[in-house]
N, C-alpha and C positions, 0 to 999 in steps of 0.2 A: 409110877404105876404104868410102867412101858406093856403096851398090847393090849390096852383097855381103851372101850369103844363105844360112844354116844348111842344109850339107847333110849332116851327120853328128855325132854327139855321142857323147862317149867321159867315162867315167867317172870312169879315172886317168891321172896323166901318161906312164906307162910303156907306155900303150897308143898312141900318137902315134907317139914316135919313129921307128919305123920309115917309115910315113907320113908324118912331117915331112922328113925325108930324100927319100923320092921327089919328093913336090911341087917341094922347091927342085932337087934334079936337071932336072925337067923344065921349071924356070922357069917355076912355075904362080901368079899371085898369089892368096895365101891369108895367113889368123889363125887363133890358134886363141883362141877368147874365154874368160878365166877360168884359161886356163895357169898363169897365177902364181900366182891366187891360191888351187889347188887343188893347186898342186905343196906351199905353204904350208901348208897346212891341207884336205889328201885327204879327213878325216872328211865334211867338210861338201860335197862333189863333188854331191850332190843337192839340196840346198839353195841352189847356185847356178846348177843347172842343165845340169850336167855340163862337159865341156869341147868348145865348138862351134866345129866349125872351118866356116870360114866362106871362100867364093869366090863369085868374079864371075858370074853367071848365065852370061855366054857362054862360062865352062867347067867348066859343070854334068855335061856329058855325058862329057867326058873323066876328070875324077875321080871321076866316079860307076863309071867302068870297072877305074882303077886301086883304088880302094874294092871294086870286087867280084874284081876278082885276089889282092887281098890278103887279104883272110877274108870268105868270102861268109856269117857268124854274126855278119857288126857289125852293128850297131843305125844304120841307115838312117832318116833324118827325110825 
């Protein structure tokens, strides 16, 4: 997924789901980095630097809308 670029970071897995569902709804290409290995081992979520999901610049703007329809209190990079 070379040119794809951290627009949001989430701290547990259970905060995704929901979001992981819309994205693929909408056929948006995205990752979320560090999923596995914080679904593994949650304690250490900040020491890897949370879970960063991650898309194509050229739909920065569309998921940054769905990101604010969905709780406008997430933590925005």
């Amino acid at each position: 997924m070379k040119g794809f670029k951290t627009i949001a970071v989430f701290t547990y897995p259970y905060e995704i789901v929901v979001l992981k569902h819309i994205l693929e709804q909408e056929e948006i290409p995205h990752f979320f980095e560090n999923e596995q290995i914080i679904s593994i081992d949650p304690l250490r979520s900040f020491a890897y630097g949370g879970i960063q999901l991650k898309v194509h610049p050229n739909d920065f703007e569309q998921v940054q809308e769905i990101l604010d329809n969905l709780n406008p209190k997430l933590s925005i990079v």
